[in-house]
N, C-alpha and C positions, 0 to 999 in steps of 0.2 A: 435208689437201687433199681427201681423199675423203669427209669429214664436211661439208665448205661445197660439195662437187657435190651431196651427198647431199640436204642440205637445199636447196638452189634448187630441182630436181628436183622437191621436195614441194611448195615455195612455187608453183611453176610448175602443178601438177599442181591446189593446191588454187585459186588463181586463174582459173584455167580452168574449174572445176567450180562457182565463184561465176557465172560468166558463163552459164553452161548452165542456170542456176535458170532455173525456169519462174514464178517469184515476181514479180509485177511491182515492180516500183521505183517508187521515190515518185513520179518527174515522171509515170508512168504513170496515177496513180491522182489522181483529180478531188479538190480542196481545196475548193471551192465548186462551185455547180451555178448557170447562167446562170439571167437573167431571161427573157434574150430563145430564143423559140420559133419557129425556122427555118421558112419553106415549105417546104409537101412537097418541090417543086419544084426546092431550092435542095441537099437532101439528096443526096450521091453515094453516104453508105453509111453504117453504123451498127453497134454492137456496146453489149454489155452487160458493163459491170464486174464481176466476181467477188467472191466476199467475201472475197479477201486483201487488199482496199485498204477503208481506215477508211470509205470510207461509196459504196453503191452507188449505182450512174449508168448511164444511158445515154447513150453517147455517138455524137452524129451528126458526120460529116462535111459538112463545108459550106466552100463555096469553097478546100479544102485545108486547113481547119483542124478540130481535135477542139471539139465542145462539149457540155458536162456538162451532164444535164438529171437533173432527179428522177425517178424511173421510179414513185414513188405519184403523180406528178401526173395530172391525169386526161385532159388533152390530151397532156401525153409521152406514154400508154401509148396514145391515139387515134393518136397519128402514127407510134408502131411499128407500129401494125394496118394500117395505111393503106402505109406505106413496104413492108412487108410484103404485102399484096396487090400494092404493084406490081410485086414482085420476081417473082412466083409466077404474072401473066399471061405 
């Protein structure tokens, strides 16, 4: 009986420690990278992917939803600089 507490106790312990990873998760991390290139205007906020997901992104917020852009593109990295200055007036 003390060996099946003993073990949930771990199971329990190592579950929870899955959950605290600071590692993103797949649905986290961008599969494709849109076509379409949002107005400044329509931006509420923005972040940049790490390299623990298979391919970097920025991603903007726009109407409540994430969308993946390429961050070599040359208009992404115009509209981080831009969304960016308006953050900073």
């Amino acid at each position: 009986m003390k060996q099946v507490l003993v073990a949930l106790i771990c199971l329990s312990i190592f579950t929870l420690s899955l959950e605290a990873d600071p590692v993103p998760r797949a649905k986290e991390c961008c599969r494709k990278y849109s076509k379409r290139i949002p107005a400044l205007t329509k931006i509420q906020h923005y972040k940049k992917m790490s390299q623990r997901c298979n391919m970097d992104a920025v991603l903007f917020k726009v109407n409540g939803k994430w969308i993946c852009l390429n961050p070599k593109d040359k208009k992404v990295k115009e509209l981080v600089k831009k969304f960016s200055q308006c953050l900073s007036e």
